[in-house]
C-alpha positions as CSV (number, residue, x, y, z in Angstrom):
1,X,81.5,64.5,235.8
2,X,78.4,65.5,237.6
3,X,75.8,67.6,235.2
4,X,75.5,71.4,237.3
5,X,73.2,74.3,236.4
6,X,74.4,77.6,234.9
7,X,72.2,80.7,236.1
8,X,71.1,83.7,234.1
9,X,70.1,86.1,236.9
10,X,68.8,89.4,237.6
11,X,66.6,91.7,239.4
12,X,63.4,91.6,237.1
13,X,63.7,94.1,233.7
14,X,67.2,94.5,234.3
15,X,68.5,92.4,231.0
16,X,68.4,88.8,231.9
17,X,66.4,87.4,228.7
18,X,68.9,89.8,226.5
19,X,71.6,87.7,228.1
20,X,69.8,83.9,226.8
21,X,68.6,85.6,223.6
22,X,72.7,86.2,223.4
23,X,73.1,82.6,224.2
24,X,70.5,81.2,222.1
25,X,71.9,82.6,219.0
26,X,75.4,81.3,220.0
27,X,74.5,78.0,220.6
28,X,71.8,78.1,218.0
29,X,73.6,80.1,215.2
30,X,70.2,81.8,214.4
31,X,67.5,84.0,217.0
32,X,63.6,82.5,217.6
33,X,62.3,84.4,220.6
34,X,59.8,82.1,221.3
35,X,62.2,79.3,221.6
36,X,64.5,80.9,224.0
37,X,62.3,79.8,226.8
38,X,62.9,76.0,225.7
39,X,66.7,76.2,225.9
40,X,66.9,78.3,228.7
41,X,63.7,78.4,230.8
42,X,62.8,80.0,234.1
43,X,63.1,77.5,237.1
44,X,60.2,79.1,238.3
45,X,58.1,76.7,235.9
46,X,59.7,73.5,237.4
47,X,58.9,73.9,240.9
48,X,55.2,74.3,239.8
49,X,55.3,71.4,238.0
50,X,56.0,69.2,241.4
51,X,52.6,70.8,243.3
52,X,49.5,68.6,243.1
53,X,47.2,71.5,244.1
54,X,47.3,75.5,244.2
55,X,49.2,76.8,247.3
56,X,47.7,79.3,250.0
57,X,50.5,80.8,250.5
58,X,52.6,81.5,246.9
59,X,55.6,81.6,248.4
60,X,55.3,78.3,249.7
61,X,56.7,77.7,246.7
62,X,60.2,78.0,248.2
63,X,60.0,74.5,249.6
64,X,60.2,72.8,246.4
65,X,63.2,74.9,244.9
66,X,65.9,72.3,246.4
67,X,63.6,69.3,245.3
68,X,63.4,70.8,241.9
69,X,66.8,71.8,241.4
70,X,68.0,67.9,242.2
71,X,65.1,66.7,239.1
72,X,66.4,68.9,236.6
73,X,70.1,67.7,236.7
74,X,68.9,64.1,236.9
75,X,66.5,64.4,234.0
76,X,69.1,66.2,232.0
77,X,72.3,64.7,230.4
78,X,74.3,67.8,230.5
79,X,74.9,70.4,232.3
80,X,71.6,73.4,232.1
81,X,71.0,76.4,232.4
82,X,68.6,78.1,233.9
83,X,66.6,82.0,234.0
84,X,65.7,82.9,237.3
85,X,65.3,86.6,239.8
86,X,64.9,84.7,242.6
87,X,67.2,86.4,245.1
88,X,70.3,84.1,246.2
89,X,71.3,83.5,249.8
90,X,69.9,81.6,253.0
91,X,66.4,80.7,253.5
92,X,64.6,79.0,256.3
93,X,64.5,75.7,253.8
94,X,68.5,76.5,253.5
95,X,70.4,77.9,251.0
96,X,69.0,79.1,247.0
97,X,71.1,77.9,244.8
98,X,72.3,75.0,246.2
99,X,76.1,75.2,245.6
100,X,76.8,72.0,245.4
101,X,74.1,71.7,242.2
102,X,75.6,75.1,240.6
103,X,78.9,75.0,237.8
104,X,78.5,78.5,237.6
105,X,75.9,81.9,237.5
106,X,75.9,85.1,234.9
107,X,74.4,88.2,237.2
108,X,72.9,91.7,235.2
109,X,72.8,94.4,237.1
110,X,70.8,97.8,236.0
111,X,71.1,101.1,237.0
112,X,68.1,100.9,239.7
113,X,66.7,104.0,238.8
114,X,65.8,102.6,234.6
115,X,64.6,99.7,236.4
116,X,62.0,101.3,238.3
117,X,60.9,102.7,234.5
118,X,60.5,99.4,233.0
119,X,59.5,97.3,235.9
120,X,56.3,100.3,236.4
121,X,55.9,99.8,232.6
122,X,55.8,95.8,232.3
123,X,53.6,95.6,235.5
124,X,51.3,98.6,235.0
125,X,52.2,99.9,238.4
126,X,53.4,103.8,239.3
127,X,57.1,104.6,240.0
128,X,56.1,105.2,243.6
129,X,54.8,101.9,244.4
130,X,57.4,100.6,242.0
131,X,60.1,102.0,244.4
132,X,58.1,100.4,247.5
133,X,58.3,97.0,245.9
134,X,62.1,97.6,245.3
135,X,62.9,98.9,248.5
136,X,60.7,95.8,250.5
137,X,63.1,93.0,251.5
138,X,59.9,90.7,251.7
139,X,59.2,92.0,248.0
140,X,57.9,88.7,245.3
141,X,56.6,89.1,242.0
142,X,52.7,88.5,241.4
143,X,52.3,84.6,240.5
144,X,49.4,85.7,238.1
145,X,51.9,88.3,236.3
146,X,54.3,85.1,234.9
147,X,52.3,81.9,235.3
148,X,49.2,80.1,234.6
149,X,47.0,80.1,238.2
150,X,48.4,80.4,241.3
151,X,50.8,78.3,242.5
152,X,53.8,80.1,243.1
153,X,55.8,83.5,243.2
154,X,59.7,84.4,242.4
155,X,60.7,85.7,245.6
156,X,63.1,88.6,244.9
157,X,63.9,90.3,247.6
158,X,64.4,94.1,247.7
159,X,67.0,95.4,244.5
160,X,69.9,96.1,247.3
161,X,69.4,92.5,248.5
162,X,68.8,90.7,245.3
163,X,72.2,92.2,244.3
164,X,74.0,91.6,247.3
165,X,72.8,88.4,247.3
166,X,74.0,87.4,243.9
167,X,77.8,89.0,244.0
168,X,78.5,87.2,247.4
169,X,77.9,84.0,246.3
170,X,80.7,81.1,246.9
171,X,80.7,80.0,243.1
172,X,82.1,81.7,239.9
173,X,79.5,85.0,238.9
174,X,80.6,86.7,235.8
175,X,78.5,90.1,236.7
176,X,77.9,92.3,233.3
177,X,76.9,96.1,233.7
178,X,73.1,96.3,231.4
179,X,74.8,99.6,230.9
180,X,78.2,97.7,229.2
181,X,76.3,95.7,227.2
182,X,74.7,98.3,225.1
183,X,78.0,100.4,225.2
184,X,80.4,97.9,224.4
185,X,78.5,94.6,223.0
186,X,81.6,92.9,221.6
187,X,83.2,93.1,224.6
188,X,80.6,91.3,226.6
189,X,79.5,89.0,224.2
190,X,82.9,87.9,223.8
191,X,82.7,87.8,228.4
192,X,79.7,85.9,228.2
193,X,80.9,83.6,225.7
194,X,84.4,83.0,227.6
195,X,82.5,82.3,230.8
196,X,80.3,80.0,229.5
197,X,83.0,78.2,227.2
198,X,80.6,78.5,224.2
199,X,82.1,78.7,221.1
200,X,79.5,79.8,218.9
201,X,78.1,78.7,215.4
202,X,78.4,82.1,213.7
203,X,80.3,85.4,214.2
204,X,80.1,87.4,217.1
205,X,79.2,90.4,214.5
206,X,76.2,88.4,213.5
207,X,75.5,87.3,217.4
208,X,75.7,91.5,218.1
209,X,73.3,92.2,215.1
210,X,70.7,89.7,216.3
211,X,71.0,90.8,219.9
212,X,70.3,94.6,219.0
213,X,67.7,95.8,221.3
214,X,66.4,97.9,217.8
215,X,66.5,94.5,215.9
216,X,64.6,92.5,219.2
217,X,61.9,95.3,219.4
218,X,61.3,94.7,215.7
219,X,61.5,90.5,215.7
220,X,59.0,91.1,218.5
221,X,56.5,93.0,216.9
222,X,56.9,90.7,213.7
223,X,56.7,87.8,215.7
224,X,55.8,88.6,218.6
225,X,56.9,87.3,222.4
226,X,55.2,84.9,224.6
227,X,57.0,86.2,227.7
228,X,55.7,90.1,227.3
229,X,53.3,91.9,229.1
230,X,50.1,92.2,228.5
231,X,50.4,95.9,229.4
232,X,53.7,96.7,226.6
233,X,56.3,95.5,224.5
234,X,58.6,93.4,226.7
235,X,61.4,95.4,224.8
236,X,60.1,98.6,224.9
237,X,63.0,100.8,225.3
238,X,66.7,99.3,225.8
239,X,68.1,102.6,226.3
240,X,69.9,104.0,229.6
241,X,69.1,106.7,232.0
242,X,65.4,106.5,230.8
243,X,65.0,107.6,234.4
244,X,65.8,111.4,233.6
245,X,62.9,111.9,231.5
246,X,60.0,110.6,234.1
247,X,59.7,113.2,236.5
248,X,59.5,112.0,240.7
249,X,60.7,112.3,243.3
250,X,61.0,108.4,244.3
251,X,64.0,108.2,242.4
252,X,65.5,109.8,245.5
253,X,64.2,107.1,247.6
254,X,66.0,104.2,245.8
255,X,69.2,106.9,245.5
256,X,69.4,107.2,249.6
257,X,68.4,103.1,250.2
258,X,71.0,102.3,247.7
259,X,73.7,105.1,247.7
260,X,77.1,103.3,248.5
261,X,75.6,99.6,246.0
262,X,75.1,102.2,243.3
263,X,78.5,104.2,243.7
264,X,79.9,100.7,243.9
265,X,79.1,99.6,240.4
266,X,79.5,103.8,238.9
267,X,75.6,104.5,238.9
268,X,76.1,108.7,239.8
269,X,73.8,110.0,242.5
270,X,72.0,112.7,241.5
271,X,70.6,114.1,244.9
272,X,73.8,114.2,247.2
């Protein structure tokens, strides 16, 4: 059978390493934040790793995604899987994923509004130009906010697109609610884990008691994370609706870009 990639995918700071730190510890039987990134790492590295010299243009990066995609599966004896927030659907150098490469993908999606919080928090940026970034469909993270140098970007797209994007693809997508998964963790590990066709080393109790977003803030602290930011705790607050308690008025903008995506998937609009 032909090896395939698995993707973990989200708009950024909307719960895609909670998702591998799930897997980890199922596969595992035991949680090591700093090893998450070895069993399940961001693609983003890989297509780095075939550049001989810095690009001029970051996002030049996009034509090694197929090239990299087709040198993980032959370097690997089993099927992967993969981070990534690159946003899914047709590109000038074709199609990202390639389908004919992908078994299967696991999409988070986040109320947009709490990711506006986080993602201002993690990057140091304001909620207005926060929202900007969201709202631009030519929107890709800074290179020097993930990776050593400068040699490539995640191109994400705006959060309407990125979603869009991911729910329309032509292969299975299990999409989980961030919002589910701290309301009903059982539940979704149980989804994951079915998806996936894991069957775990140790009990899905234990798997929900190492996946707390308390017990992760704490194992980060203690051990701390080599993914955060250099600006906060990369969990800093797991909880929803965070949006309520930061007062502006951009929170209207994402509301009116993405009114009938968010009704879609039960986010309430607050300004009718």
């Amino acid at each position: 059978m032909n090896k395939k990639i698995t993707w973990i995918s989200s708009y950024p700071k909307s719960g895609n390493t909670w998702i591998r730190a799930i897997i980890f510890c199922a596969l595992r039987g035991y949680l090591e934040l700093n090893q998450i990134g070895d069993l399940i790492p961001n693609f983003s590295v890989f297509p780095n790793k075939l550049l001989s010299r810095n690009l001029a243009n970051p996002l030049d990066i996009r034509y090694k995604w197929n090239e990299a995609q087709k040198f993980l599966v032959s370097e690997n004896k089993d099927n992967i899987i993969l981070k990534t927030h690159n946003a899914a659907g047709k590109y000038d150098i074709g199609v990202f994923p390639l389908p004919e490469l992908t078994l299967n993908a696991i999409y988070v999606i986040r109320d947009p509004r709490d990711v506006a919080v986080s993602y201002s928090k993690h990057f140091k940026t304001s909620i207005v130009d926060t929202v900007r970034r969201m709202n631009s469909e030519t929107h890709a993270l800074n290179p020097d906010n993930w990776v050593e140098g400068n040699k490539g970007a995640e191109f994400t797209s705006s959060w309407k697109s990125h979603v869009k994007g991911w729910k329309n693809c032509n292969f299975p997508v299990l999409i989980l609610k961030y919002e589910d998964l701290l309301q009903h963790p059982k539940e979704n590990i149980q989804k994951i884990l079915a998806f996936m066709k894991i069957s775990p080393k140790i009990k899905i109790e234990e798997i929900m008691r190492l996946t707390d977003f308390n017990y992760l803030s704490t194992k980060e602290k203690s051990d701390g994370f080599s993914e955060a930011s250099p600006h906060t705790n990369f969990f800093r607050n797991g909880s929803k609706s965070q949006w309520k308690k930061v007062p502006s008025k951009a929170f209207r903008v994402i509301e009116t870009n993405n009114k009938e995506l968010m009704s879609e998937f039960g986010y309430s609009i607050s300004h009718k």
